[in-house]
mmCIF file of the N, C-alpha and C atoms, coordinates in Angstrom:
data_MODEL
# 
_entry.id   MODEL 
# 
loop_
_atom_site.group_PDB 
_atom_site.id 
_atom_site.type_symbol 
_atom_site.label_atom_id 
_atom_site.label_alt_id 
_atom_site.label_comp_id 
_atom_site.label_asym_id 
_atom_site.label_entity_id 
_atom_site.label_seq_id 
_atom_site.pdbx_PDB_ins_code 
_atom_site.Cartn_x 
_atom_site.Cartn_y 
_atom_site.Cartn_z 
_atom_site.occupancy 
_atom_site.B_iso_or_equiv 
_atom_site.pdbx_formal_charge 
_atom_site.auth_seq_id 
_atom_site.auth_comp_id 
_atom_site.auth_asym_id 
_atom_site.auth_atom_id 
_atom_site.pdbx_PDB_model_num 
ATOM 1   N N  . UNK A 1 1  ? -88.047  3.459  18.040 1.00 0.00 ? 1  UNK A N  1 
ATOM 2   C CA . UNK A 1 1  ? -89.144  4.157  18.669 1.00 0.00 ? 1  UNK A CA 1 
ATOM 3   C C  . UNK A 1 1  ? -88.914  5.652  18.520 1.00 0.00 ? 1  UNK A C  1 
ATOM 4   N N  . UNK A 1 2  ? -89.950  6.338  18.288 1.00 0.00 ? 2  UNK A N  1 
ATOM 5   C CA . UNK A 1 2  ? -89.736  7.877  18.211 1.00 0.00 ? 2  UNK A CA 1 
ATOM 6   C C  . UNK A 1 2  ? -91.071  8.505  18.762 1.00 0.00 ? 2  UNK A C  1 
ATOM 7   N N  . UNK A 1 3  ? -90.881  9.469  19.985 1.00 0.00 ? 3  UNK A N  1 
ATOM 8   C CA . UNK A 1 3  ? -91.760  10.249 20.925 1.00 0.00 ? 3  UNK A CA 1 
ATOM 9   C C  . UNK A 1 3  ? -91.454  11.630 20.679 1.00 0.00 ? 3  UNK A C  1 
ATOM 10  N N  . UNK A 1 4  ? -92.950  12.106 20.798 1.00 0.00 ? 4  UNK A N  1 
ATOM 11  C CA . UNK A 1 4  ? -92.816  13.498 20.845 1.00 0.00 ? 4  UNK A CA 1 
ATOM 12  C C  . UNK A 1 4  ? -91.783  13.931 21.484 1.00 0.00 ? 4  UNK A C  1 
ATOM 13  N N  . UNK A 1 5  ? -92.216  13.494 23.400 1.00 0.00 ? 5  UNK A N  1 
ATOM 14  C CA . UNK A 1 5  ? -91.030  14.375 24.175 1.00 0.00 ? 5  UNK A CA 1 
ATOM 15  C C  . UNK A 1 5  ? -90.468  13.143 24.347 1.00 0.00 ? 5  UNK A C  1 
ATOM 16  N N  . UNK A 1 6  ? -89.273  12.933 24.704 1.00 0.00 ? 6  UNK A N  1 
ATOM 17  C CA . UNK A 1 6  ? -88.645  12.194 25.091 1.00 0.00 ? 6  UNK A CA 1 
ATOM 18  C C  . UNK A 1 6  ? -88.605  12.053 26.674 1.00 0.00 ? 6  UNK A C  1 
ATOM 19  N N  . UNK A 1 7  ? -88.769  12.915 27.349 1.00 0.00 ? 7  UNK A N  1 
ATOM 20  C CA . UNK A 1 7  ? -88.852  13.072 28.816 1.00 0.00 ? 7  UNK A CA 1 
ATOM 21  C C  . UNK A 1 7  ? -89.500  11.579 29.365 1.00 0.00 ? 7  UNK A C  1 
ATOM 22  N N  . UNK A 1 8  ? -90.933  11.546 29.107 1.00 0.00 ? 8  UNK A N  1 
ATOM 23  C CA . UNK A 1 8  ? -91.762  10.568 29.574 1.00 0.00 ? 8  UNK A CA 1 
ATOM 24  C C  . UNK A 1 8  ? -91.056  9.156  29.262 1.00 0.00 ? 8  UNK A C  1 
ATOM 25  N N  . UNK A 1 9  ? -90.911  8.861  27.869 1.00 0.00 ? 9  UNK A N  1 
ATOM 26  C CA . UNK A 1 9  ? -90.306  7.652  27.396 1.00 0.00 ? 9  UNK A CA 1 
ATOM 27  C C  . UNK A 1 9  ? -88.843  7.126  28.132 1.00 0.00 ? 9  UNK A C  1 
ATOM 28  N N  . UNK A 1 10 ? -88.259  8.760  28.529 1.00 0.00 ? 10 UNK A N  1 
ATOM 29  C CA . UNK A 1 10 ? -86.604  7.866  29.204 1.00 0.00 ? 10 UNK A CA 1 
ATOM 30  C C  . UNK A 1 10 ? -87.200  7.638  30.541 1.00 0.00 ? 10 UNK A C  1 
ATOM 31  N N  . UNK A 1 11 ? -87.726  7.654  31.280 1.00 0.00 ? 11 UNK A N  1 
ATOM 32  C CA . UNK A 1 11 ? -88.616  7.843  32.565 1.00 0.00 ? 11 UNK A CA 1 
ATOM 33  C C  . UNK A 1 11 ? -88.801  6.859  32.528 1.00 0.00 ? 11 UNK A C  1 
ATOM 34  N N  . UNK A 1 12 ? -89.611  5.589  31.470 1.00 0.00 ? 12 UNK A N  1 
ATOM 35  C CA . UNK A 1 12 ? -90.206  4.290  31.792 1.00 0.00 ? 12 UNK A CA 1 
ATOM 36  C C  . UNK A 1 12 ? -89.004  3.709  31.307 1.00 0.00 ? 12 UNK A C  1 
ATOM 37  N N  . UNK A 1 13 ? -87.983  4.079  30.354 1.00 0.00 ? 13 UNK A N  1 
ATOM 38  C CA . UNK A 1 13 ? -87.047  2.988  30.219 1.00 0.00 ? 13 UNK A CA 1 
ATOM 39  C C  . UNK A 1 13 ? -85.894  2.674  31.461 1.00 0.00 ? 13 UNK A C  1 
ATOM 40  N N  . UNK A 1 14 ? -85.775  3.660  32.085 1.00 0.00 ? 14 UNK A N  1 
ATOM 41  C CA . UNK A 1 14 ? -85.129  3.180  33.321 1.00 0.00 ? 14 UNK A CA 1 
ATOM 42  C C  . UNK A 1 14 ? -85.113  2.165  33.890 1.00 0.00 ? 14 UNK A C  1 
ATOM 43  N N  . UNK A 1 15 ? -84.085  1.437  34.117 1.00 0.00 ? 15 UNK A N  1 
ATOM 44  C CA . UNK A 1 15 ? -84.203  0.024  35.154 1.00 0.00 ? 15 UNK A CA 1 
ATOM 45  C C  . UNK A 1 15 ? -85.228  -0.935 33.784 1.00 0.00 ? 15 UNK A C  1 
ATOM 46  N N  . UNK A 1 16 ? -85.046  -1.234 32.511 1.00 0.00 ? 16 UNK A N  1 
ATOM 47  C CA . UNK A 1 16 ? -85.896  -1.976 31.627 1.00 0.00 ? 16 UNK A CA 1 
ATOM 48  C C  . UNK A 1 16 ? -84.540  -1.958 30.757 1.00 0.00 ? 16 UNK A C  1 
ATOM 49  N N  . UNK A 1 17 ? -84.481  -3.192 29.854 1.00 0.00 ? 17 UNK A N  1 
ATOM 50  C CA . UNK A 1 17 ? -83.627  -3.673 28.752 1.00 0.00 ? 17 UNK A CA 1 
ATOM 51  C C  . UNK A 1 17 ? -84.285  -2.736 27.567 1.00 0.00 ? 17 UNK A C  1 
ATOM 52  N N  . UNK A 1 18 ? -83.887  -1.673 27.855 1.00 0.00 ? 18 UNK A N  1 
ATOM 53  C CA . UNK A 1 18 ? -84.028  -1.105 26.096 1.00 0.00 ? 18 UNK A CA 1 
ATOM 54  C C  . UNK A 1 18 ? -82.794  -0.890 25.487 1.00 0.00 ? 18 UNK A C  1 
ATOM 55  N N  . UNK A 1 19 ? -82.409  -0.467 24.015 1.00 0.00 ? 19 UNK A N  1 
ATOM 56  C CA . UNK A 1 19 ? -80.985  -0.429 23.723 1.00 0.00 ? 19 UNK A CA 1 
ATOM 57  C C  . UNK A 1 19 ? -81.230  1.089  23.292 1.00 0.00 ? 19 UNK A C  1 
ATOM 58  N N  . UNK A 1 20 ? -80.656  1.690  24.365 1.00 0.00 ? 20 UNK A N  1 
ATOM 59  C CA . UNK A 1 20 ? -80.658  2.855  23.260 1.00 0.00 ? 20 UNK A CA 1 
ATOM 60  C C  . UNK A 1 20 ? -80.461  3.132  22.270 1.00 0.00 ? 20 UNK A C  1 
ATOM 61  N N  . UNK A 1 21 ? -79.924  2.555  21.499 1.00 0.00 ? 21 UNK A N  1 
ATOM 62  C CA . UNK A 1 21 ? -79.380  2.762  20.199 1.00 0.00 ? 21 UNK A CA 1 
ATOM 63  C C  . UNK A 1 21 ? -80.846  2.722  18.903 1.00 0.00 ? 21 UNK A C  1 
ATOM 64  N N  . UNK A 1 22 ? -82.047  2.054  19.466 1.00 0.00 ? 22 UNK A N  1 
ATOM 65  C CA . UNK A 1 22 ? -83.033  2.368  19.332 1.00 0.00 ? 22 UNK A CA 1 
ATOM 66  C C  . UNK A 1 22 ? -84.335  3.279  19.711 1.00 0.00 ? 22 UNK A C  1 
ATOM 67  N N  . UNK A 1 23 ? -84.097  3.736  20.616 1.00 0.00 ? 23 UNK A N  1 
ATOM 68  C CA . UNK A 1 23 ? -85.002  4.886  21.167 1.00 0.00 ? 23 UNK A CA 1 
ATOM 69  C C  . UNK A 1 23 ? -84.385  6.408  20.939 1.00 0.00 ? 23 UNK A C  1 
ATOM 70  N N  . UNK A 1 24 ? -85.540  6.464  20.357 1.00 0.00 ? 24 UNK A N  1 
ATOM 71  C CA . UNK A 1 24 ? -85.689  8.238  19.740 1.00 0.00 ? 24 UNK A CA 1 
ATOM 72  C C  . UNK A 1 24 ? -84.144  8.659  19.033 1.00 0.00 ? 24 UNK A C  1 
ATOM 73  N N  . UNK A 1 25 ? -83.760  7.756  18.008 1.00 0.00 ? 25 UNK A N  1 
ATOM 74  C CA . UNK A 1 25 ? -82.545  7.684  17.475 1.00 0.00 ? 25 UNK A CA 1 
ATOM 75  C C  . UNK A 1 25 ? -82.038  9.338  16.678 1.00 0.00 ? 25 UNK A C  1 
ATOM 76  N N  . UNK A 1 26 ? -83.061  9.772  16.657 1.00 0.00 ? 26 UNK A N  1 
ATOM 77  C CA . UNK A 1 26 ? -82.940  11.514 16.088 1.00 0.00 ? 26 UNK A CA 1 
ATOM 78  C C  . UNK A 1 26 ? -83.175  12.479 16.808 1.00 0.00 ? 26 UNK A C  1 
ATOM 79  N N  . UNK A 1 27 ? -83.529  11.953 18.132 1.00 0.00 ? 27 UNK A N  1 
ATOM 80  C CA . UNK A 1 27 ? -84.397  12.985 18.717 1.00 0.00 ? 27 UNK A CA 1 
ATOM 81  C C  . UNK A 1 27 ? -86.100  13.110 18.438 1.00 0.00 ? 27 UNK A C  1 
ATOM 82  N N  . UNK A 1 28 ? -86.706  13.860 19.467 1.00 0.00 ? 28 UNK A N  1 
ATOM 83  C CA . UNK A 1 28 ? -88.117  13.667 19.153 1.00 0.00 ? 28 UNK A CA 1 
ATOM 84  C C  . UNK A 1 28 ? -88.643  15.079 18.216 1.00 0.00 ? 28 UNK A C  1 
ATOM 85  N N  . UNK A 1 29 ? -90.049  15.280 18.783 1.00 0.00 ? 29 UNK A N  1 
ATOM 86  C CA . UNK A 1 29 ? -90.539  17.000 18.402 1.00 0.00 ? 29 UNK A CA 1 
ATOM 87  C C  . UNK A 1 29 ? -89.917  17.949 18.954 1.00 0.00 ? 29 UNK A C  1 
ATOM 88  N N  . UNK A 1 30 ? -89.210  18.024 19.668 1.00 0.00 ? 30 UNK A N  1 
ATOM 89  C CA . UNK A 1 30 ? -88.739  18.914 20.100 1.00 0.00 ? 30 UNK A CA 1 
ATOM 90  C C  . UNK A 1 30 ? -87.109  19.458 19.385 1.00 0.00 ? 30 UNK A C  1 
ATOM 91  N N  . UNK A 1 31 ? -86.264  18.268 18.729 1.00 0.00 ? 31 UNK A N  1 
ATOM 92  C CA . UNK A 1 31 ? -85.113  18.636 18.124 1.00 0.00 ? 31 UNK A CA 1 
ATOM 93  C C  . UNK A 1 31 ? -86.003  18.746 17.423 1.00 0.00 ? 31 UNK A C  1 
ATOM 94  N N  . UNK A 1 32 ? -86.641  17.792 16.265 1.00 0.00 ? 32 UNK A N  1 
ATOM 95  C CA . UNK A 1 32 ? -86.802  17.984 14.450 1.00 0.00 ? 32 UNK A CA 1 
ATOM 96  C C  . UNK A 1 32 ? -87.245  19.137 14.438 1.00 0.00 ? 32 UNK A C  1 
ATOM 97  N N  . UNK A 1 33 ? -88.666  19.399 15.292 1.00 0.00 ? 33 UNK A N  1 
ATOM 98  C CA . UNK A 1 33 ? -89.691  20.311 14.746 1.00 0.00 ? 33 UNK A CA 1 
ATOM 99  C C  . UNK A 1 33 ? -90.849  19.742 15.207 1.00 0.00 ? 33 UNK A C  1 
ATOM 100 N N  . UNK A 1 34 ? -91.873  20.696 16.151 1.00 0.00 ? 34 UNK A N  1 
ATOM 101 C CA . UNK A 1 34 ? -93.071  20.632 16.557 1.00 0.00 ? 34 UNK A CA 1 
ATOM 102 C C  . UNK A 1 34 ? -94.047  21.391 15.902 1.00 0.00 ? 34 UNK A C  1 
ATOM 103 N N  . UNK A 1 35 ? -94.540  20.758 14.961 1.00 0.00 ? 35 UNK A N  1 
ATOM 104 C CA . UNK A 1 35 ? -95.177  21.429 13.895 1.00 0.00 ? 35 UNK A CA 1 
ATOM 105 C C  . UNK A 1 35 ? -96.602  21.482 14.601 1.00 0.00 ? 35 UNK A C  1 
ATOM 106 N N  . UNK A 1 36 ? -97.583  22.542 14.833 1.00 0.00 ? 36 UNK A N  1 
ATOM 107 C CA . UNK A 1 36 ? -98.666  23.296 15.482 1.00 0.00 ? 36 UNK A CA 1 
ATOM 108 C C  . UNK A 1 36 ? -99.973  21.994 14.226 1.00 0.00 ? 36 UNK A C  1 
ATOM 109 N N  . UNK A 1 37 ? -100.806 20.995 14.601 1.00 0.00 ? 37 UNK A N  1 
ATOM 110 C CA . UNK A 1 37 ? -101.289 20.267 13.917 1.00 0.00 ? 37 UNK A CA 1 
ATOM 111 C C  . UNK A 1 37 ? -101.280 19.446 13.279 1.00 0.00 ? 37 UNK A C  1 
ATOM 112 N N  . UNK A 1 38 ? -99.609  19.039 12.985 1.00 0.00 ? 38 UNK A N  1 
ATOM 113 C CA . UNK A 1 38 ? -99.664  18.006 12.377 1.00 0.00 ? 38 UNK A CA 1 
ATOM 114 C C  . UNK A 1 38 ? -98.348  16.888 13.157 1.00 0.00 ? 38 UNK A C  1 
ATOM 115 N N  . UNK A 1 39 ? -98.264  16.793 14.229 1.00 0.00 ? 39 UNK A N  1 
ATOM 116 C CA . UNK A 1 39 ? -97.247  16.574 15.148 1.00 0.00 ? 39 UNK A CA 1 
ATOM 117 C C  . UNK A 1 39 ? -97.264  15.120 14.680 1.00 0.00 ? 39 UNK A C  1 
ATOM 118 N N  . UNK A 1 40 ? -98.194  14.032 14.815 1.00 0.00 ? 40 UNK A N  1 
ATOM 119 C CA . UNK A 1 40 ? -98.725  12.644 14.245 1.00 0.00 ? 40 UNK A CA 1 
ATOM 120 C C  . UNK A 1 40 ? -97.957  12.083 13.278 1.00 0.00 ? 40 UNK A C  1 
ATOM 121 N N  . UNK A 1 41 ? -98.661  13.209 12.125 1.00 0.00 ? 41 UNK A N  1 
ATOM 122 C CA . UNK A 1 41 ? -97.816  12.930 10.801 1.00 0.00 ? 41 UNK A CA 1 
ATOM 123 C C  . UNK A 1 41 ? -96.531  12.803 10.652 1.00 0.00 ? 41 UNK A C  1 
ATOM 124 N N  . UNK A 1 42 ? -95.822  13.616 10.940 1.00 0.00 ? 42 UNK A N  1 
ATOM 125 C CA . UNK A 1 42 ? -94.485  14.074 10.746 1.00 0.00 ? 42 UNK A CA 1 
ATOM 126 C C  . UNK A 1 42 ? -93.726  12.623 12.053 1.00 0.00 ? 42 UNK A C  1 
ATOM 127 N N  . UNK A 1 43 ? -93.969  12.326 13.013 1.00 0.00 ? 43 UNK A N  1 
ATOM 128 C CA . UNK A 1 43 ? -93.946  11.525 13.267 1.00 0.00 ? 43 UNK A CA 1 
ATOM 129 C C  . UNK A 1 43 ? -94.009  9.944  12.550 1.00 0.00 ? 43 UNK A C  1 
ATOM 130 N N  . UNK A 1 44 ? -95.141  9.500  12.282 1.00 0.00 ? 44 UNK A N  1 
ATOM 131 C CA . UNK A 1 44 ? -95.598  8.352  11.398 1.00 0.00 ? 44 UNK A CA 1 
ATOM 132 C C  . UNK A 1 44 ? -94.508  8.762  10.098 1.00 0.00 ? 44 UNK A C  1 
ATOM 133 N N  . UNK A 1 45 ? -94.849  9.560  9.402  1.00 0.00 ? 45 UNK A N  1 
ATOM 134 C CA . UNK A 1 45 ? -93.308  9.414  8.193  1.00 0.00 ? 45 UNK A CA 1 
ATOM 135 C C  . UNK A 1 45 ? -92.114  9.453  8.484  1.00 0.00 ? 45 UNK A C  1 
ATOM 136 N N  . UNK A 1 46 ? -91.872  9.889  9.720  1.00 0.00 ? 46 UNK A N  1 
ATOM 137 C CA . UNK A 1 46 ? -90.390  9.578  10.475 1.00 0.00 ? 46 UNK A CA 1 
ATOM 138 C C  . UNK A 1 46 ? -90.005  8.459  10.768 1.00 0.00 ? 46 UNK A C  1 
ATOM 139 N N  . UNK A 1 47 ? -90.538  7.361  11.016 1.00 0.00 ? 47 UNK A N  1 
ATOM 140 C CA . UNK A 1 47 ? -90.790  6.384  11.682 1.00 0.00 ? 47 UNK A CA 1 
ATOM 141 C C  . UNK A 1 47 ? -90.598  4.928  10.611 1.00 0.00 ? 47 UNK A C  1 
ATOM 142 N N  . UNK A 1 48 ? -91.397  5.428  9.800  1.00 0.00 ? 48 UNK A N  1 
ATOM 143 C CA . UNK A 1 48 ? -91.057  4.233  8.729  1.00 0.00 ? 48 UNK A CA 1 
ATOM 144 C C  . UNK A 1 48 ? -90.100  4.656  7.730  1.00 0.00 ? 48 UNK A C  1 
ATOM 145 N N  . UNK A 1 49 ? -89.749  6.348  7.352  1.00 0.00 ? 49 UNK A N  1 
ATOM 146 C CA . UNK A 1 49 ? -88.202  6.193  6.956  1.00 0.00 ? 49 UNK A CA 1 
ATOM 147 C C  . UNK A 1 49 ? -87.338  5.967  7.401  1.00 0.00 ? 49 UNK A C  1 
ATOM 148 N N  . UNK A 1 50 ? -87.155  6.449  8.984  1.00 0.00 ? 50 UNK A N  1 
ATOM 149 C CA . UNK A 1 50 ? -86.020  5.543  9.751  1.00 0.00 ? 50 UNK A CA 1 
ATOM 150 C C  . UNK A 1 50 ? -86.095  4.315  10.026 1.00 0.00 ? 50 UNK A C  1 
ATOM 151 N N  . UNK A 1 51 ? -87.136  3.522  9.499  1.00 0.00 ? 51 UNK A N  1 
ATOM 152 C CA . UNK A 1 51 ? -86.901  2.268  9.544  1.00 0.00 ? 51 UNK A CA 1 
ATOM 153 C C  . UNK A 1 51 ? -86.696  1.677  8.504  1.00 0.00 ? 51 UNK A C  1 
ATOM 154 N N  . UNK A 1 52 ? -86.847  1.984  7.022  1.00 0.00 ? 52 UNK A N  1 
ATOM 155 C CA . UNK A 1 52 ? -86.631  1.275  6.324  1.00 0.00 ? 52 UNK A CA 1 
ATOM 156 C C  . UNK A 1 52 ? -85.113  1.974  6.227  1.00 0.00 ? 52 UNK A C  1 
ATOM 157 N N  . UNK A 1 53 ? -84.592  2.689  6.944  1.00 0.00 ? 53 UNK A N  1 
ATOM 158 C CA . UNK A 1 53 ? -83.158  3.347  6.587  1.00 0.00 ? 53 UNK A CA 1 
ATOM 159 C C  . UNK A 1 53 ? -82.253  1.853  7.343  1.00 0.00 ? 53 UNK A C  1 
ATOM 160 N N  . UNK A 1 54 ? -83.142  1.390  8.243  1.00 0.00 ? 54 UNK A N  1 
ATOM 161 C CA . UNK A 1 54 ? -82.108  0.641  9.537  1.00 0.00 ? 54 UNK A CA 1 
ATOM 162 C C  . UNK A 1 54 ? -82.614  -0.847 9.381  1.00 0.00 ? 54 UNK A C  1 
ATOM 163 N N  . UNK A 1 55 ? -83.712  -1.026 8.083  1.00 0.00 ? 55 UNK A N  1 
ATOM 164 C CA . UNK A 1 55 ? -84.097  -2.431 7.691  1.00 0.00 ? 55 UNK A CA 1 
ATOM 165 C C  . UNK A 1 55 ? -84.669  -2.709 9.059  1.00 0.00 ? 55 UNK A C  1 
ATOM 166 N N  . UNK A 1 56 ? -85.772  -2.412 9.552  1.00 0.00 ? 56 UNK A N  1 
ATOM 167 C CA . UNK A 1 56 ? -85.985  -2.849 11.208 1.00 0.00 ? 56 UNK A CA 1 
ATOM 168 C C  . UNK A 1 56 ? -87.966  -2.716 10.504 1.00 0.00 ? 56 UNK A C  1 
ATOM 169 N N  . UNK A 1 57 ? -87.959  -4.473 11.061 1.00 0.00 ? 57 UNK A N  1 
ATOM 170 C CA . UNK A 1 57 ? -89.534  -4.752 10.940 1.00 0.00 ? 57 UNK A CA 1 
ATOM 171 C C  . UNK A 1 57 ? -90.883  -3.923 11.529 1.00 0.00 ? 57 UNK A C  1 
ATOM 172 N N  . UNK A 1 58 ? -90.348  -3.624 12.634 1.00 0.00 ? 58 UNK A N  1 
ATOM 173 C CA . UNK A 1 58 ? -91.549  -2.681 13.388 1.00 0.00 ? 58 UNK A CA 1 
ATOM 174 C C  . UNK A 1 58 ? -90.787  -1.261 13.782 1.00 0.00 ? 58 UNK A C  1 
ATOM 175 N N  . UNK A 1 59 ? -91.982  -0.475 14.322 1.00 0.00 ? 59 UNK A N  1 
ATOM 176 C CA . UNK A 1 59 ? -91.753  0.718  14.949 1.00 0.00 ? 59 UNK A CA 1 
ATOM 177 C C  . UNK A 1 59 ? -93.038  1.549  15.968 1.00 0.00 ? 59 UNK A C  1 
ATOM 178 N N  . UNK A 1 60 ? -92.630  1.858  16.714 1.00 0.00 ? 60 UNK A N  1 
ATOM 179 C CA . UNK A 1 60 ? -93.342  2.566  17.549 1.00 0.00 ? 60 UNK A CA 1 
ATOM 180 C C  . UNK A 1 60 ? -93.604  4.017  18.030 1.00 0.00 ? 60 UNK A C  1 
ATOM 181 N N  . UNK A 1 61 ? -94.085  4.880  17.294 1.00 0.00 ? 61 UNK A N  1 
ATOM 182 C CA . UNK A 1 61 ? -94.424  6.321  17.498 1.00 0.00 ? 61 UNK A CA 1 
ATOM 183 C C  . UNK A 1 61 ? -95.582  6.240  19.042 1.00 0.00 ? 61 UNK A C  1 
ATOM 184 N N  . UNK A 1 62 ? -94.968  7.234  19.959 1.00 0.00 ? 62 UNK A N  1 
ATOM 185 C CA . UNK A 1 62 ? -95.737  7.611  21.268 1.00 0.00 ? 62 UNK A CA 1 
ATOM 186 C C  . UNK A 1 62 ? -95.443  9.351  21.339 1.00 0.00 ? 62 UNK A C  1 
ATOM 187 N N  . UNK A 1 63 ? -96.714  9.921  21.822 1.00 0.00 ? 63 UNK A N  1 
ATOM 188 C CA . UNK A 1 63 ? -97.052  11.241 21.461 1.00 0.00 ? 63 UNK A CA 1 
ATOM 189 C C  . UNK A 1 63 ? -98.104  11.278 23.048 1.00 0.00 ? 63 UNK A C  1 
ATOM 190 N N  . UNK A 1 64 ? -97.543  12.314 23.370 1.00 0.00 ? 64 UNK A N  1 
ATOM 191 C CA . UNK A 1 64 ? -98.988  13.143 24.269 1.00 0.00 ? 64 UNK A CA 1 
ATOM 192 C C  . UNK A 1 64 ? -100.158 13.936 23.379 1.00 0.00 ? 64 UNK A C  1 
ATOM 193 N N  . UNK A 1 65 ? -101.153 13.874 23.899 1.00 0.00 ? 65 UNK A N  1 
ATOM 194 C CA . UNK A 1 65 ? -102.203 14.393 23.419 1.00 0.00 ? 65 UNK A CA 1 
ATOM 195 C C  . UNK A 1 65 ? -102.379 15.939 24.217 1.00 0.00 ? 65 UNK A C  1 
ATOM 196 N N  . UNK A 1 66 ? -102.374 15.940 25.486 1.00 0.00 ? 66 UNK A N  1 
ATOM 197 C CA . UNK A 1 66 ? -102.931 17.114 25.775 1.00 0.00 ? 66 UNK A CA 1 
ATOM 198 C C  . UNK A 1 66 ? -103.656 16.620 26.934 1.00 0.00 ? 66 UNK A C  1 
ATOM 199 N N  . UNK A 1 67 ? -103.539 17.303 28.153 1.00 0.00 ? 67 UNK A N  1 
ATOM 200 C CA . UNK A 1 67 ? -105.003 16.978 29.278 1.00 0.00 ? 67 UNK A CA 1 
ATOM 201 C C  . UNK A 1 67 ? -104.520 15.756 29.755 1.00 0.00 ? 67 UNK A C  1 
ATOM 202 N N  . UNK A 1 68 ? -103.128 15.379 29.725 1.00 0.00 ? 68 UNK A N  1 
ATOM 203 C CA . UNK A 1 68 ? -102.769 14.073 30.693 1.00 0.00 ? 68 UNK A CA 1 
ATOM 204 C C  . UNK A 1 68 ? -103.015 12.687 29.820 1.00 0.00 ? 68 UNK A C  1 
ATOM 205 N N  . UNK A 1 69 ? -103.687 12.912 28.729 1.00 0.00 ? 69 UNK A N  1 
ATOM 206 C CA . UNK A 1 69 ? -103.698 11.604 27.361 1.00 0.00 ? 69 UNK A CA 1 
ATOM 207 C C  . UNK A 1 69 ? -102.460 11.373 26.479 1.00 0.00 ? 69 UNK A C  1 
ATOM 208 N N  . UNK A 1 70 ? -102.491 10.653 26.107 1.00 0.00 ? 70 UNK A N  1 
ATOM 209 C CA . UNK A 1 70 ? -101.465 10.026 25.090 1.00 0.00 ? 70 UNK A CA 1 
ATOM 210 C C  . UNK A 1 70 ? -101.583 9.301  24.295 1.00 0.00 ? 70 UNK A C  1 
ATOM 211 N N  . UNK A 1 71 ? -101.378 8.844  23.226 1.00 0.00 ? 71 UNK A N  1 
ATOM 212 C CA . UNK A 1 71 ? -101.417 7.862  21.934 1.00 0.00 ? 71 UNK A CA 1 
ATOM 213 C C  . UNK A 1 71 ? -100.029 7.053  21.543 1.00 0.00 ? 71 UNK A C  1 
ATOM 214 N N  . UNK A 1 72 ? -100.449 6.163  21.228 1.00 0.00 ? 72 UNK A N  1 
ATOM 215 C CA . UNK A 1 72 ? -99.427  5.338  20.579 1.00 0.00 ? 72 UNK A CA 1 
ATOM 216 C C  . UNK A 1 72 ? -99.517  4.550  19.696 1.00 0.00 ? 72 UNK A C  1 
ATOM 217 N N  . UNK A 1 73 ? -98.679  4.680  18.126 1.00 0.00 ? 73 UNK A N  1 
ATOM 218 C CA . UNK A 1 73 ? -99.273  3.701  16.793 1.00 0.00 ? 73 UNK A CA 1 
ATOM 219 C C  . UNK A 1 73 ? -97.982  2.701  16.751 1.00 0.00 ? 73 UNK A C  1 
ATOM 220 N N  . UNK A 1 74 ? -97.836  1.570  16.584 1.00 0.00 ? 74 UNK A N  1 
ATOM 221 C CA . UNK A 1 74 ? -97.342  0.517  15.911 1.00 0.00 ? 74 UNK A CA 1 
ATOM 222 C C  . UNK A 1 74 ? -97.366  0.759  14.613 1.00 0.00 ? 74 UNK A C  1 
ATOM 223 N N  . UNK A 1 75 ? -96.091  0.555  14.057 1.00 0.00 ? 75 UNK A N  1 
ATOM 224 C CA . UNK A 1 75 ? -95.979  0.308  12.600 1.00 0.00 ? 75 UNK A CA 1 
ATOM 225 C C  . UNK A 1 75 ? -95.492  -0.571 12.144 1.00 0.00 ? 75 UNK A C  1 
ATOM 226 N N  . UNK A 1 76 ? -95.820  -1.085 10.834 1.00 0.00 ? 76 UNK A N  1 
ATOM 227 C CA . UNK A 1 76 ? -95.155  -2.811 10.482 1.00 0.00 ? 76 UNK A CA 1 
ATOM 228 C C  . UNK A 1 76 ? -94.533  -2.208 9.301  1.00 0.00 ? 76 UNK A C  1 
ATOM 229 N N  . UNK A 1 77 ? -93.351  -1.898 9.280  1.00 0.00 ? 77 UNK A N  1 
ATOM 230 C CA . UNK A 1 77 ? -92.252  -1.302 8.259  1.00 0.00 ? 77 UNK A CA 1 
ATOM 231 C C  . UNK A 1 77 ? -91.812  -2.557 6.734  1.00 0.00 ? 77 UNK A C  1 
ATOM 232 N N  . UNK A 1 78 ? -92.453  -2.238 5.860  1.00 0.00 ? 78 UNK A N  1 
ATOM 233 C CA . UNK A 1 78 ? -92.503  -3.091 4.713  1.00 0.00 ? 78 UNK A CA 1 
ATOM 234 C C  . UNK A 1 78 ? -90.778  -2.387 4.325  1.00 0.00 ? 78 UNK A C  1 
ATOM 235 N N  . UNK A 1 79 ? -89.738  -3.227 4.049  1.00 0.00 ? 79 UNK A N  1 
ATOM 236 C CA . UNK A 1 79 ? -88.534  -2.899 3.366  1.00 0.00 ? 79 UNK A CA 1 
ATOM 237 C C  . UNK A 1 79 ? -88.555  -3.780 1.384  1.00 0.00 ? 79 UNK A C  1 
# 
């Protein structure tokens, strides 16, 4: 999984079986780079190169939008 901020995402994993060793394994926008417009992108190609790096079938990019919204894409990582 890889999130813009990470803040929100460690917030719901609390007290839940996640492995960290999968969540936000690089860090989010805020280590790589919060690029002004294209935050999505850079995301989504993050996402399926670190997954085909770790052979892992799916992936999950989550991003705030702005104004209290948020998005979230599923990806089905072809290796």
């Amino acid at each position: 999984m890889v999130d813009a901020v990470i803040v929100s995402t460690a917030r719901t994993a609390i007290g839940r079986a996640y492995d960290p060793d999968k969540l936000n394994v690089n860090g989010g926008s805020i280590a790589l780079g919060h690029p002004y417009g294209m935050t999505s992108a850079r995301l989504a190609g993050h996402i399926l190169i670190e997954g085909r790096r770790r052979k892992a079938n799916y992936g999950v990019v989550t991003m705030c939008v702005g104004g209290g919204m948020g998005a979230a894409g599923p990806f089905e990582i072809v290796n």
